[in-house]
PASETI-525723 format. One record per residue (C-alpha): residue in three letters; y, z, x. Coordinates in steps of 0.02 Angstrom, whole numbers, plus 50000, padded with zeros to 5 digits. Layout:
<recs>
+------+-------+-------+-------+
! resn !     Y !     Z !     X !
+------+-------+-------+-------+
!  ALA !     Y !     Z !     X !
...
+------+-------+-------+-------+
</recs>
This chain:
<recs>
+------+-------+-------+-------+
! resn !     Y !     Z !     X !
+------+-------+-------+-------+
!  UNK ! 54945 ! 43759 ! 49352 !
!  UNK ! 54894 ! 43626 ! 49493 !
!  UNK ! 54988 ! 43504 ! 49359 !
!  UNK ! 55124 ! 43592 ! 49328 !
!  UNK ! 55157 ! 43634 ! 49509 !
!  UNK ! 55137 ! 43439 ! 49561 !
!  UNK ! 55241 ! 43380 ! 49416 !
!  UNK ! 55389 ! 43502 ! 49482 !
!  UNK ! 55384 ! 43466 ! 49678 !
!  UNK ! 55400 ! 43293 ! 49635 !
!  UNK ! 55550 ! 43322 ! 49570 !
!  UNK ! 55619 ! 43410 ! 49693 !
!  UNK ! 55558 ! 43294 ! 49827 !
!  UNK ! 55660 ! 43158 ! 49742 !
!  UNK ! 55811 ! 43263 ! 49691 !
!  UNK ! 55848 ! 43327 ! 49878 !
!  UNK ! 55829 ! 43243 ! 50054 !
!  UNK ! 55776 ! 43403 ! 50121 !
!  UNK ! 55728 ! 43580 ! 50083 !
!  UNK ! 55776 ! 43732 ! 50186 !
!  UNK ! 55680 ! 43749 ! 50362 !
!  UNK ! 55645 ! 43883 ! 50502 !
!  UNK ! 55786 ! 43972 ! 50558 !
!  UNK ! 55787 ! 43888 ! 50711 !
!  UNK ! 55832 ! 43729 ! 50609 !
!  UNK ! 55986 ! 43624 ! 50649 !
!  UNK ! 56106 ! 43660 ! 50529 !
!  UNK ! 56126 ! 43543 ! 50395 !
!  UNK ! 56340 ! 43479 ! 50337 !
!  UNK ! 56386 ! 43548 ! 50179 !
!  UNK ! 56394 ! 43438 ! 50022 !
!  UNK ! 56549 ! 43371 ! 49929 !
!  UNK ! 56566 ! 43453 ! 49776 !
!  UNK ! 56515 ! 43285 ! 49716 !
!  UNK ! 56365 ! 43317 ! 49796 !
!  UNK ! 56388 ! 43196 ! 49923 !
!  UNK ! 56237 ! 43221 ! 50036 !
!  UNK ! 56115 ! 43275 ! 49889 !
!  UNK ! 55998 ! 43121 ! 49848 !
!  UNK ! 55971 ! 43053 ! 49668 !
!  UNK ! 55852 ! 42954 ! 49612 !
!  UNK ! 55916 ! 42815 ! 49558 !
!  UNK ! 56053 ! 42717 ! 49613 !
!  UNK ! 56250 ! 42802 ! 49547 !
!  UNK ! 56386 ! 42702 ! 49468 !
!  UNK ! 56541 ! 42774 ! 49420 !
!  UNK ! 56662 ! 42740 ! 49290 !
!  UNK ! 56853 ! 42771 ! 49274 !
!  UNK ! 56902 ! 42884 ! 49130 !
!  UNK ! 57060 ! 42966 ! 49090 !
!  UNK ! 57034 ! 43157 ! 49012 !
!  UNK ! 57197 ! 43231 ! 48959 !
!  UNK ! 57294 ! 43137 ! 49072 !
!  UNK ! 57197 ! 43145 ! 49232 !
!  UNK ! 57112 ! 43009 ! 49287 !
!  UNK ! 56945 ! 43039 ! 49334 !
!  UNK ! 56773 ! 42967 ! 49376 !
!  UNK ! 56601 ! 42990 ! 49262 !
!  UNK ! 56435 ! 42954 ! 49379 !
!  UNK ! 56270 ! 42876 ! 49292 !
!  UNK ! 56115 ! 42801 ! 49331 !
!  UNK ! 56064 ! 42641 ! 49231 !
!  UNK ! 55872 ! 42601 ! 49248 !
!  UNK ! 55809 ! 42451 ! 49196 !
!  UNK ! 55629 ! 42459 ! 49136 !
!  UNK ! 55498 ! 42325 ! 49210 !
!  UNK ! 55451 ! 42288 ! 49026 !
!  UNK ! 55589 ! 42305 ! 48891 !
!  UNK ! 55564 ! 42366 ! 48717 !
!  UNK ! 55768 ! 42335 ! 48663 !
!  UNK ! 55801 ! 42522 ! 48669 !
!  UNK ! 55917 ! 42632 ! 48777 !
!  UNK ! 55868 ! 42805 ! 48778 !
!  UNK ! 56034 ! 42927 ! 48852 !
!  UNK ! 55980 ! 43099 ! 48932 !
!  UNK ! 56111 ! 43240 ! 48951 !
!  UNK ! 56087 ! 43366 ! 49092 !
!  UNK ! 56101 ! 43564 ! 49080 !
!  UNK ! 56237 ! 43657 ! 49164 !
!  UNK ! 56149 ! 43721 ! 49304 !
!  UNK ! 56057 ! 43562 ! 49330 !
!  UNK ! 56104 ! 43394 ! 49414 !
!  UNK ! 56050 ! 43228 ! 49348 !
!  UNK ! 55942 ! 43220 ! 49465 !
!  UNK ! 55794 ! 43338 ! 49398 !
!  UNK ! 55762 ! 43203 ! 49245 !
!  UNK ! 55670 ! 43082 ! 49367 !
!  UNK ! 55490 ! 43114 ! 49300 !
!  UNK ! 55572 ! 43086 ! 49118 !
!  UNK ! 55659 ! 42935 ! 49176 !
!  UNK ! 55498 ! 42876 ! 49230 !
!  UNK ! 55396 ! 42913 ! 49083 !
!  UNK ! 55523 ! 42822 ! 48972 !
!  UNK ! 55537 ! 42669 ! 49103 !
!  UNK ! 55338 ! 42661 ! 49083 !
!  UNK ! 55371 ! 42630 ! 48893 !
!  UNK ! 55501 ! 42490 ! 48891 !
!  UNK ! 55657 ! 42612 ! 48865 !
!  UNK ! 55819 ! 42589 ! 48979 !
!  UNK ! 55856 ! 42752 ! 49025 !
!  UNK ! 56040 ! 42785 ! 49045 !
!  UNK ! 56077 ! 42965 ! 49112 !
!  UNK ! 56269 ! 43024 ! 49152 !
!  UNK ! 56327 ! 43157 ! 49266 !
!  UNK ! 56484 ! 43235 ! 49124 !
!  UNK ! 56641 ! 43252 ! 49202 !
!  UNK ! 56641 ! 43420 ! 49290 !
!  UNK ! 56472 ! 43425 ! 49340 !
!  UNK ! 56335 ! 43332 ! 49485 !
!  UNK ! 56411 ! 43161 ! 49565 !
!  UNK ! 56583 ! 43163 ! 49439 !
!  UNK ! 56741 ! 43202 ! 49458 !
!  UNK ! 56791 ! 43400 ! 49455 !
!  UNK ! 56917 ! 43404 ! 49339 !
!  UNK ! 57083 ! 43513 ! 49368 !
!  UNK ! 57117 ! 43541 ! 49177 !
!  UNK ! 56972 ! 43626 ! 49044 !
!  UNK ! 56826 ! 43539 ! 49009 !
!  UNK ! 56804 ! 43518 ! 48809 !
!  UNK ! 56669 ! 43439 ! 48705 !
!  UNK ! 56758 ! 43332 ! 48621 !
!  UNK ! 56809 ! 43243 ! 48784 !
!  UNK ! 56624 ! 43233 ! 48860 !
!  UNK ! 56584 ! 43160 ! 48694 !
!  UNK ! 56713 ! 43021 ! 48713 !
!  UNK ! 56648 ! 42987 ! 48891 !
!  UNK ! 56493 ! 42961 ! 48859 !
!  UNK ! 56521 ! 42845 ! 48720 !
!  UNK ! 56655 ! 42762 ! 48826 !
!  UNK ! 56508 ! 42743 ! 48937 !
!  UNK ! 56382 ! 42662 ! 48815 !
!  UNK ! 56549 ! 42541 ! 48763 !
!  UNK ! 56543 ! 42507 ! 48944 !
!  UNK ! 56361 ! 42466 ! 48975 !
!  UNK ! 56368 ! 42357 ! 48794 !
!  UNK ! 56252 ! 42489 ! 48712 !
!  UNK ! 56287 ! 42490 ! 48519 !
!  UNK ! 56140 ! 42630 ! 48491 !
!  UNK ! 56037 ! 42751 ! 48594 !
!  UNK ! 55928 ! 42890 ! 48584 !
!  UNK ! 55984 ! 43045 ! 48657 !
!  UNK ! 55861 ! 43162 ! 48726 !
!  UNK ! 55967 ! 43321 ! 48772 !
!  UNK ! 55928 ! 43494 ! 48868 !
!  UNK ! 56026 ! 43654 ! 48864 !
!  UNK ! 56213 ! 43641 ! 48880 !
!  UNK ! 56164 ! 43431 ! 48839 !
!  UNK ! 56116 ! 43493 ! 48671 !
!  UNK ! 56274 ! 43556 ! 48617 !
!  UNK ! 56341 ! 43402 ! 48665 !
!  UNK ! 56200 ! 43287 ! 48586 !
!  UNK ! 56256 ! 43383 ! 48430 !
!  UNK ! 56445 ! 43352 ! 48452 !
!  UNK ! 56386 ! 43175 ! 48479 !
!  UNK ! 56274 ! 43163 ! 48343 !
!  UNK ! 56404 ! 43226 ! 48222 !
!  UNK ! 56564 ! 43130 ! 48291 !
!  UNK ! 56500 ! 42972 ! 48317 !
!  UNK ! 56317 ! 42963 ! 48202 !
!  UNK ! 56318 ! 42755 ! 48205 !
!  UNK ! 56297 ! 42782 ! 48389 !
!  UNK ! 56147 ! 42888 ! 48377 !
!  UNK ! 55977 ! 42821 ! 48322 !
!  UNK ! 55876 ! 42997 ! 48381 !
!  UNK ! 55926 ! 43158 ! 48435 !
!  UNK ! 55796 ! 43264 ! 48545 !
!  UNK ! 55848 ! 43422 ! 48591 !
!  UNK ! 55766 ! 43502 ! 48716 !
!  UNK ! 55790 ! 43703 ! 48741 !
!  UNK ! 55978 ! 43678 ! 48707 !
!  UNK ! 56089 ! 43825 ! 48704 !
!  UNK ! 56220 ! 43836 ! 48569 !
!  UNK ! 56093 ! 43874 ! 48418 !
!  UNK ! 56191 ! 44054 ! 48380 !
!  UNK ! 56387 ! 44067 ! 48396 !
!  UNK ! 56406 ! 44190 ! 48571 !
!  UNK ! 56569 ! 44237 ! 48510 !
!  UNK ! 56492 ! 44343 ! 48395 !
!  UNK ! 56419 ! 44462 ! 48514 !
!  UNK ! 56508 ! 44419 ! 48669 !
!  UNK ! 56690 ! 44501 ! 48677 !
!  UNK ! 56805 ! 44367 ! 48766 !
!  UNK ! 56801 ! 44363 ! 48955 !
!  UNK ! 56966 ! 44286 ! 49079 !
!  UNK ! 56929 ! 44138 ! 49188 !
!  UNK ! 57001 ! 44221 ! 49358 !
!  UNK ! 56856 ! 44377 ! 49322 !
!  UNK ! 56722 ! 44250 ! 49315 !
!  UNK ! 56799 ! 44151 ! 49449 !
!  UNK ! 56768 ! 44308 ! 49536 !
!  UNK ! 56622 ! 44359 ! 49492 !
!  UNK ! 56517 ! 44191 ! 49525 !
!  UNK ! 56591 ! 44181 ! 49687 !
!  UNK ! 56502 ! 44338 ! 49739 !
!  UNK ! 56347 ! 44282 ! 49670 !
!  UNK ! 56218 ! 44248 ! 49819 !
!  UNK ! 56086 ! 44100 ! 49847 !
!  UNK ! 55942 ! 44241 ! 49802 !
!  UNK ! 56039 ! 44310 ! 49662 !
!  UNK ! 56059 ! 44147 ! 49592 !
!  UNK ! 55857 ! 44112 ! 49597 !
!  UNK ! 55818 ! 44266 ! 49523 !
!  UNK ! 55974 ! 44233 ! 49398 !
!  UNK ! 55874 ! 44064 ! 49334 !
!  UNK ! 55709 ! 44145 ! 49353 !
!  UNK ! 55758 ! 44281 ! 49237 !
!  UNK ! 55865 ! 44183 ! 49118 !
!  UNK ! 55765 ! 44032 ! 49100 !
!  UNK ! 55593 ! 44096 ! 49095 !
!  UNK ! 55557 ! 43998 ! 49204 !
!  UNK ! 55355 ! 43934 ! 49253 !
!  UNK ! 55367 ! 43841 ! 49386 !
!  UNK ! 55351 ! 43895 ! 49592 !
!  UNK ! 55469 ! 43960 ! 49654 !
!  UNK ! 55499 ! 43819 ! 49792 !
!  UNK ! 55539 ! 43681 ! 49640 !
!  UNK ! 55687 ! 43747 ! 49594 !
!  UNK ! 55761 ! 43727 ! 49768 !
!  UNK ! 55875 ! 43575 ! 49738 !
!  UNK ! 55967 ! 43678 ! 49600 !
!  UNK ! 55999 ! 43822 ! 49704 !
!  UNK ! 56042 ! 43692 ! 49853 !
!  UNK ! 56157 ! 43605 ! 49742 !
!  UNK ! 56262 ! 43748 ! 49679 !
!  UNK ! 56259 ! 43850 ! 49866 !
!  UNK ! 56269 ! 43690 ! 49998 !
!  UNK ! 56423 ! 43642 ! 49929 !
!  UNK ! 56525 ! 43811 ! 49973 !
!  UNK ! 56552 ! 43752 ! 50122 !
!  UNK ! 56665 ! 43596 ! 50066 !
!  UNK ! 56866 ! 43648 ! 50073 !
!  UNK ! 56868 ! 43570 ! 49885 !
!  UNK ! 56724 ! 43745 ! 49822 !
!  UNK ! 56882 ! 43826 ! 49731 !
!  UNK ! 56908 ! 43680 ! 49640 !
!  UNK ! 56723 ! 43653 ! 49577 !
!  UNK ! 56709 ! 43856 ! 49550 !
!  UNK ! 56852 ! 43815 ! 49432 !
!  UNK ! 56739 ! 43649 ! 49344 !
!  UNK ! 56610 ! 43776 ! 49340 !
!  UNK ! 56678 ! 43934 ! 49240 !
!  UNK ! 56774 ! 43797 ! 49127 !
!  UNK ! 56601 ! 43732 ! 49077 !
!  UNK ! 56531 ! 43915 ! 49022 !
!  UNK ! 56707 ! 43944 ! 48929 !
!  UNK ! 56682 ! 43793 ! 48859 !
!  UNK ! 56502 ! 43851 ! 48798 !
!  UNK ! 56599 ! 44024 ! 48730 !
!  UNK ! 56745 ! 43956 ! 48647 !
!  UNK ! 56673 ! 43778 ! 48553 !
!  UNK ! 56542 ! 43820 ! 48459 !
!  UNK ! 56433 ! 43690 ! 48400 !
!  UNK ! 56296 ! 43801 ! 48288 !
!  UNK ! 56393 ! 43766 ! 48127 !
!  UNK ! 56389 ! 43586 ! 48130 !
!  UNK ! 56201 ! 43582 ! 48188 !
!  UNK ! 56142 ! 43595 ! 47984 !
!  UNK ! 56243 ! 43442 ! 47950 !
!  UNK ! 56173 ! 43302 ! 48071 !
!  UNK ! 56078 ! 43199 ! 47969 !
!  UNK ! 55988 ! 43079 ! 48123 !
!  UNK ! 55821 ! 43120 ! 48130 !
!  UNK ! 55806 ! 43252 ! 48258 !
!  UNK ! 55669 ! 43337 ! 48359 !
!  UNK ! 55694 ! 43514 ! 48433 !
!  UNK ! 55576 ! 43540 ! 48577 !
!  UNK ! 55584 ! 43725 ! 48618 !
!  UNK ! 55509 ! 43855 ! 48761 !
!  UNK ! 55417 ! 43998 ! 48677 !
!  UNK ! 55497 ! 44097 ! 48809 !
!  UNK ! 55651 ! 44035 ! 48813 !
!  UNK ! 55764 ! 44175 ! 48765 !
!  UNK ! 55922 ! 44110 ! 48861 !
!  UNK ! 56073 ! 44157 ! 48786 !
!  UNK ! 56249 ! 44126 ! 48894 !
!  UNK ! 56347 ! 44277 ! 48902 !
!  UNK ! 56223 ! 44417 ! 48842 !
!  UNK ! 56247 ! 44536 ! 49004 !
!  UNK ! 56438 ! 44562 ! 48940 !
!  UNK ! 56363 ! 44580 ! 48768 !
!  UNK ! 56356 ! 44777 ! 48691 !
!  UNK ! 56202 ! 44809 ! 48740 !
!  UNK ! 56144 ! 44856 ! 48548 !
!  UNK ! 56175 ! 44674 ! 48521 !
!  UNK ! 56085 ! 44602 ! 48653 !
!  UNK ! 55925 ! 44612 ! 48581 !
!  UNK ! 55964 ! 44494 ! 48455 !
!  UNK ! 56030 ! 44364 ! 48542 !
!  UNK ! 55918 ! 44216 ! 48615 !
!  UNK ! 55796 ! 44197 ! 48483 !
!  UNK ! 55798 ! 43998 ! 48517 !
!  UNK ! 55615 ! 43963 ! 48446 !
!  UNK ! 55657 ! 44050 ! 48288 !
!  UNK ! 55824 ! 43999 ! 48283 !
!  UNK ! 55779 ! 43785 ! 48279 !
!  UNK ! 55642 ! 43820 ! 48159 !
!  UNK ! 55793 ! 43875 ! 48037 !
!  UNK ! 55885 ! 43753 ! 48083 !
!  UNK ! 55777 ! 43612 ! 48058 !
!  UNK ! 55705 ! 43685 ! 47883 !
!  UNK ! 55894 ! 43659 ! 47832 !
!  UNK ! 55919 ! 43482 ! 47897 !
!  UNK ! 55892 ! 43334 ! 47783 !
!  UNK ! 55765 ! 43240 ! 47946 !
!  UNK ! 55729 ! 43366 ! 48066 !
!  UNK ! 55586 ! 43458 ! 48142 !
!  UNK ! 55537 ! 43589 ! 48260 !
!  UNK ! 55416 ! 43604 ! 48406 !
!  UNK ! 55376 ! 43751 ! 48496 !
!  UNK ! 55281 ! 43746 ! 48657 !
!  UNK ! 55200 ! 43901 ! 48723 !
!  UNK ! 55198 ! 43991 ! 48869 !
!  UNK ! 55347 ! 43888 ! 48919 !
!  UNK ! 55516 ! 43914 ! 48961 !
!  UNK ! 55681 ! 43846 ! 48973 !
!  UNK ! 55644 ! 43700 ! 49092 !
!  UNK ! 55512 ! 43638 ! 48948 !
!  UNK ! 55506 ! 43452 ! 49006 !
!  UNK ! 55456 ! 43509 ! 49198 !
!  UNK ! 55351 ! 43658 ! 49144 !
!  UNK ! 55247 ! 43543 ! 48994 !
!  UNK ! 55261 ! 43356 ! 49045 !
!  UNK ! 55110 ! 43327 ! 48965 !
!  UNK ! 55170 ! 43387 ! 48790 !
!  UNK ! 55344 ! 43331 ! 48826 !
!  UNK ! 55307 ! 43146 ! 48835 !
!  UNK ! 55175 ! 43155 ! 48677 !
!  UNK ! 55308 ! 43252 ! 48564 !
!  UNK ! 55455 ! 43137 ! 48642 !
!  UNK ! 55359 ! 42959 ! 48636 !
!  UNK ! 55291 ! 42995 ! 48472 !
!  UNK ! 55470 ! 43026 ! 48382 !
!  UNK ! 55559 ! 42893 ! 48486 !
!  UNK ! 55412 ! 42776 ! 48406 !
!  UNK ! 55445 ! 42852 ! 48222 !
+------+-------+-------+-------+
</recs>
């Protein structure tokens, strides 16, 4: 646990500049909802791209490592997660000669909040407009959560781009729309507005399984609630719901059997997140979320694919196990 709990205040010591204080406590300016005044890592670049007319900006971090080994390893964030909570992976990779490239997608952490729907198909094209940008023929992805379901639009749209595919925990193994009824953007507009800082924690606590203390998942609470106070909220409310419609309504489980990169899923025993289940009939609920079991099918159907299950872990499987992350991710990279 002593690991664990170092491993994930790390990360939160690099990912914010501060976390909450006594009451008493001057009070802090909200952030952009480009989370100006939330600290990354790593130094952000952004690049111009245009997304169904709109011109736009895509953030990323591009770390060098001190010794090279030729490869470029790309990481794709979660949806509730900013770039910023890959630092220890970052690191590990750095520490074995990879270049680590790792994007903010349009819609979400330090890039532009789009006014139109977010799609797959255009984060895909971003991100390889971004590799075209940085003069990166092939990478690795490593994805997690909502990244996976992009890693596998990637994978399948662009497969001479892709030399591994680890997914980590994503979401998008089972199609929702077959147990979620359809659900209007203005009522979840509405509804996540409501939803408090504490409701929010015990939202990812409960969703996500997660094991880690309570305090280390600060900087994604603080990076969803500091920014209400910025007159441009309604707009990244907006960014927000269009990325869980987007999850609903562009399924990627069908096309997961038919990547044929070698690919690693890395999966929480406990993970049982599944987007959507509260407005699920609640006889259906129950079988939703089966991730574990879900990527061991998946992978027993794939011409070069395995799974990995991790236990007593959760959906945050690279903070919770770094330990067994790194062997299980260094050893395939190394394949």
């Amino acid at each position: 646990m002593n690991r664990i709990f170092s491993a994930a205040l790390a990360v939160a010591l690099v990912s914010v500049p501060f976390v909450s204080r006594a009451a008493d406590a001057p009070r802090r300016e909200p952030y952009g909802i480009s989370l100006e005044g939330f600290a990354y890592p790593h130094p952000v670049h952004l690049l111009p791209v245009v997304n169904d007319g709109e011109q736009l900006s895509m953030a990323y971090m591009d770390v060098a490592p001190e010794q090279p080994n030729g490869r470029t390893v790309v990481l794709l964030h979660g949806r509730n997660f900013p770039s910023s909570y890959w630092a220890d992976v970052i690191k590990m990779l750095n520490e074995a000669g990879y270049r680590v490239v790792v994007p903010d997608q349009i819609g979400f952490g330090k890039s532009s909040k789009p006014a139109g729907d977010l799609h797959f198909d255009n984060l895909a094209r971003n991100t390889i407009a971004l590799l075209d940008h940085l003069e990166i023929d092939k990478a690795d992805i490593v994805a997690h959560s909502l990244g996976g379901m992009l890693g596998v639009r990637i994978a399948r749209a662009y497969p001479d781009r892709v030399s591994h595919l680890v997914l980590t925990a994503p979401i998008g193994l089972e199609d929702y729309r077959l147990y979620v009824p359809p659900t209007p953007t203005e009522k979840i507009i509405e509804t996540e507005d409501k939803l408090t800082a504490d409701g929010y924690r015990k939202q990812l606590q409960t969703n996500y399984a997660i094991r880690l203390p309570s305090e280390a998942i600060t900087p994604f609470i603080d990076a969803r609630f500091n920014i209400k106070g910025s007159p441009d909220y309604p707009r990244w409310l907006r960014a927000f719901v269009s990325s869980g419609q987007m999850i609903y309504r562009e399924p990627v489980a069908h096309e997961i059997p038919e990547i044929t990169e070698p690919t690693l899923f890395i999966m929480g025993a406990d993970d049982h997140n599944a987007p959507g289940r509260p407005n699920a009939p609640e006889a259906l609920r129950p079988r939703m979320g089966q991730n574990a079991e879900l990527a061991k099918a998946f992978a027993a159907k794939m011409p070069n694919a395995r799974a990995e299950v991790i236990p007593d872990t959760g959906h945050l499987v690279f903070l919770e196990a770094p330990d067994k992350f790194k062997e299980l991710v260094l050893g395939f990279l190394r394949r």
